[in-house]
MDTraj code that builds the backbone (N, CA, C; nanometers):
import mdtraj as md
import numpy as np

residues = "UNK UNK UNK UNK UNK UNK UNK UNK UNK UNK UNK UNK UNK UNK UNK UNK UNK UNK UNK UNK UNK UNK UNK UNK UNK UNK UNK UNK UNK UNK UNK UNK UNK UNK UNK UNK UNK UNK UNK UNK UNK UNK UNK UNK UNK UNK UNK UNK UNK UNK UNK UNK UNK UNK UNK UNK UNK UNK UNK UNK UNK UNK UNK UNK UNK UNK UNK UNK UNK UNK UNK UNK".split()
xyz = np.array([
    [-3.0660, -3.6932, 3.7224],
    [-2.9709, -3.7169, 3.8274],
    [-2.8474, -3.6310, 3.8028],
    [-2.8008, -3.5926, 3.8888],
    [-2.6382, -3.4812, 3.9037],
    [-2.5580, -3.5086, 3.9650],
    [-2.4670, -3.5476, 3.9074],
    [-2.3116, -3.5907, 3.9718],
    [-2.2645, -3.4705, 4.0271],
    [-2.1788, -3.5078, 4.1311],
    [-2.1117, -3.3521, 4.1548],
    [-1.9585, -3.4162, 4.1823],
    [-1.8470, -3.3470, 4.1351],
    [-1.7364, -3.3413, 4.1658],
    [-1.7335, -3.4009, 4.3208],
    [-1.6046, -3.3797, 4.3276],
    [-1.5711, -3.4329, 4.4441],
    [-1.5123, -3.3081, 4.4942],
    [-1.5398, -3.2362, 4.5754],
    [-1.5048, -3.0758, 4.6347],
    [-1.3817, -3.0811, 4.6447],
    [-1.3071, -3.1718, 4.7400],
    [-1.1535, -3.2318, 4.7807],
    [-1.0993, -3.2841, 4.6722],
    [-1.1376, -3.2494, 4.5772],
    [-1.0455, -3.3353, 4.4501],
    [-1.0192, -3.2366, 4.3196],
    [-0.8876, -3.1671, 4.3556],
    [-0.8658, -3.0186, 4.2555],
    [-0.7568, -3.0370, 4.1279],
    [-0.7835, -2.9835, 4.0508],
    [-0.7168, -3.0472, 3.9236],
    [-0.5728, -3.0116, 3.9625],
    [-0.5086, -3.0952, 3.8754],
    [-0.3566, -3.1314, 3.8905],
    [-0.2857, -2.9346, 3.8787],
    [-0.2200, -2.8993, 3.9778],
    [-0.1717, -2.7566, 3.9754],
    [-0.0414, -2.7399, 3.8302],
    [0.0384, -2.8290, 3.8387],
    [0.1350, -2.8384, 3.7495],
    [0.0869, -2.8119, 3.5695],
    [-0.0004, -2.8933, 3.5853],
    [-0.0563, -2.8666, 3.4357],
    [-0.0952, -2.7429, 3.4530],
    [-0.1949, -2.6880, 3.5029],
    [-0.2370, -2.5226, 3.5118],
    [-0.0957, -2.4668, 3.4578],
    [0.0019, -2.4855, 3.5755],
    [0.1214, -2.3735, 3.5499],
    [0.1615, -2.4359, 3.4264],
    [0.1854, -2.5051, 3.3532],
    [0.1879, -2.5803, 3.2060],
    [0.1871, -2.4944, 3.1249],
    [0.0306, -2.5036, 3.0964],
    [-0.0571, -2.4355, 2.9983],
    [-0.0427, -2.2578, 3.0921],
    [-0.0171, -2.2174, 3.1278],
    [0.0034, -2.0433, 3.1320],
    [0.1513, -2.0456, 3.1247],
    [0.2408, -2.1303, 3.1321],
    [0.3939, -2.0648, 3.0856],
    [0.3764, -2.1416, 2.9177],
    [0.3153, -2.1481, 2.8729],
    [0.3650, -2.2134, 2.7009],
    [0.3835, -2.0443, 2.6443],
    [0.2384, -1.9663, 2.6404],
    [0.2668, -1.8630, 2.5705],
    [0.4018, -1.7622, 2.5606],
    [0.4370, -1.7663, 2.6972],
    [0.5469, -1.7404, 2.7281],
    [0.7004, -1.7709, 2.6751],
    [0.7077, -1.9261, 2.6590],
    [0.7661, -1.9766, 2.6098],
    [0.8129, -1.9490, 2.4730],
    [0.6760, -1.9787, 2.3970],
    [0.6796, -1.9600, 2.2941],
    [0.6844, -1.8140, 2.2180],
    [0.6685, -1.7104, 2.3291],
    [0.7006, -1.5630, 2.3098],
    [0.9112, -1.5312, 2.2968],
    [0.9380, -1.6202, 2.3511],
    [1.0599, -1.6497, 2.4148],
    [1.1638, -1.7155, 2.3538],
    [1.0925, -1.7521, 2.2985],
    [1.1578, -1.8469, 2.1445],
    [1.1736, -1.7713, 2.0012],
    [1.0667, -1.6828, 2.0051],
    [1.0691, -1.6028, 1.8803],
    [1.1862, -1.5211, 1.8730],
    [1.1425, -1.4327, 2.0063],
    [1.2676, -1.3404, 2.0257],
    [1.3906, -1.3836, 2.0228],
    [1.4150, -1.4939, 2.0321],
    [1.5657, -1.5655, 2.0361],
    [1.5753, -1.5942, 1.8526],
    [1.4899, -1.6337, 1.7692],
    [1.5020, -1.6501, 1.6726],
    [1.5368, -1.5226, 1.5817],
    [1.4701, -1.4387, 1.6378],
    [1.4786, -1.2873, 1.5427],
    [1.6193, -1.2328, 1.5944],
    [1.6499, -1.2120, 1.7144],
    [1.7687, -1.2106, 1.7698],
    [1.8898, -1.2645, 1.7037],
    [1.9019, -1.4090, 1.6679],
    [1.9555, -1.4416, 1.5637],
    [2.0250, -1.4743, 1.4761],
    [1.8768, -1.3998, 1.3730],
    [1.8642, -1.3663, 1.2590],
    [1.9508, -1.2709, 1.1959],
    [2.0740, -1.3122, 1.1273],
    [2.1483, -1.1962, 1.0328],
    [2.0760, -1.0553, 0.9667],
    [2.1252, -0.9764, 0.9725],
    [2.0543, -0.8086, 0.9620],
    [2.0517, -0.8676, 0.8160],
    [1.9249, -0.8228, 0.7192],
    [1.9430, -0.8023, 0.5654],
    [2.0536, -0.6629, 0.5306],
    [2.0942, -0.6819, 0.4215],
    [2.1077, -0.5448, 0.3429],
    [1.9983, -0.5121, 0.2992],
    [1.9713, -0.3619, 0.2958],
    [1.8375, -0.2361, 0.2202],
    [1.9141, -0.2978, 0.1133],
    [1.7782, -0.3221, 0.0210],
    [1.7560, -0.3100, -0.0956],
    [1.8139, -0.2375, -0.1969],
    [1.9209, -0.2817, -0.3092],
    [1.9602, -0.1748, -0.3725],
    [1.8847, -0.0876, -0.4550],
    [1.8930, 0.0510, -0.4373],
    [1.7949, 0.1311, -0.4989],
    [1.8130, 0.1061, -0.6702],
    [1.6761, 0.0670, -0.7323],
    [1.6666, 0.0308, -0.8399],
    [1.6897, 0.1551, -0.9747],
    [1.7465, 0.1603, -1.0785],
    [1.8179, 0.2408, -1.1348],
    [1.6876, 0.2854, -1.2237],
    [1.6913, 0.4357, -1.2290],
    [1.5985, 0.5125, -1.3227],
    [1.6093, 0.4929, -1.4596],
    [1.4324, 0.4355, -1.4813],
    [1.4421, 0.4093, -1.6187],
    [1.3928, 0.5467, -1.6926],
    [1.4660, 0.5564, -1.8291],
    [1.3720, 0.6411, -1.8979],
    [1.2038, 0.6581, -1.9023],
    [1.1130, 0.7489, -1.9293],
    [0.9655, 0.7433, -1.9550],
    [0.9828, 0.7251, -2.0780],
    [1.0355, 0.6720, -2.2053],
    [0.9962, 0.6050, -2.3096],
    [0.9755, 0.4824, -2.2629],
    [1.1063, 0.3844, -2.1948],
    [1.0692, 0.2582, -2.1687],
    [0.9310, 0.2039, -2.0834],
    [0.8719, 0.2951, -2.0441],
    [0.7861, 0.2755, -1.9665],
    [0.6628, 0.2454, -1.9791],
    [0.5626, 0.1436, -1.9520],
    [0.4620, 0.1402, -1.9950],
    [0.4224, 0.0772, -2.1391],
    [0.3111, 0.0861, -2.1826],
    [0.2956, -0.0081, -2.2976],
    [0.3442, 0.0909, -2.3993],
    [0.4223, -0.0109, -2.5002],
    [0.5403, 0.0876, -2.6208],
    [0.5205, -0.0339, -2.7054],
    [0.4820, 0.0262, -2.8403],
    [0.4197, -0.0651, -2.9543],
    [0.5667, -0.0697, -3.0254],
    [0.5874, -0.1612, -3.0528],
    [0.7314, -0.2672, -3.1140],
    [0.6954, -0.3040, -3.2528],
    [0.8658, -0.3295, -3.3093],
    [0.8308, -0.4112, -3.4644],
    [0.7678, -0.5547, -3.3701],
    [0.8004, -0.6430, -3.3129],
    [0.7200, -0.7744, -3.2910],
    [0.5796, -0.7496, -3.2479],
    [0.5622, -0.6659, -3.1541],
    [0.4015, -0.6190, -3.1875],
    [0.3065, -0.6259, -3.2917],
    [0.3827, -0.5003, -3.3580],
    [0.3089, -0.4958, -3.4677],
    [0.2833, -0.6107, -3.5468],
    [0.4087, -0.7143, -3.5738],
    [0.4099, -0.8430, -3.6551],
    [0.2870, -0.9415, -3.6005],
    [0.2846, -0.9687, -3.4482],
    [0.1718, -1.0353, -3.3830],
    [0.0381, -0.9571, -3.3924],
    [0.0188, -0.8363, -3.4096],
    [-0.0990, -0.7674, -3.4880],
    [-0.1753, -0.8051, -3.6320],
    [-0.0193, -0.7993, -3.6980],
    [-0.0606, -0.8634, -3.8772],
    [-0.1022, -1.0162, -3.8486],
    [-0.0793, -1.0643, -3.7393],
    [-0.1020, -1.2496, -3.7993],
    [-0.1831, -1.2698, -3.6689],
    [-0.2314, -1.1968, -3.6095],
    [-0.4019, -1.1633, -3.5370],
    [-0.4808, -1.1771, -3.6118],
    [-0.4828, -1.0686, -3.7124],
    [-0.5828, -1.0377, -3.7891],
    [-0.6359, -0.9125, -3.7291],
    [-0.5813, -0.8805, -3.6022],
    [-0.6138, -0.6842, -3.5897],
    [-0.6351, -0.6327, -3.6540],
    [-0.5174, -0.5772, -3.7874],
    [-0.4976, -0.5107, -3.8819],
    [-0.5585, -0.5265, -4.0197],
])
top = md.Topology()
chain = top.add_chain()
for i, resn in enumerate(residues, 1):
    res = top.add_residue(resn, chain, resSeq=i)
    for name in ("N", "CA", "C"):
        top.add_atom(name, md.element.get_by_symbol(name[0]), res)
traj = md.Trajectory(xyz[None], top)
């Protein structure tokens, strides 16, 4: 058996327009948030290290945690 709608009986129009202005909305809201939003300061440029400090550099405490490893 098949029900059929009622032809004369069309869904509520308001909700339709509802649900197609949210995205909107909510597009609308962002932009107001970023808008705002206080500018950052750039990043202060980070100061050049020497290439000794750089990278793995074998130390007196190294070495000491080597002797009581048992590495050595």
């Amino acid at each position: 058996m098949r029900i059929d709608m009622d032809k004369d009986k069309q869904p509520d129009p308001t909700r339709r327009s509802l649900l197609k202005a949210f995205p909107l909305g909510a597009l609308a809201v962002a932009a107001a948030a970023r808008a705002r939003a206080p500018e950052s300061q750039p990043p202060a440029a980070p100061e050049p290290e020497s290439q000794a400090s750089r990278g793995y550099h074998e130390t007196e405490h190294i070495r000491r945690y080597y002797r009581t490893a048992a590495y050595w």
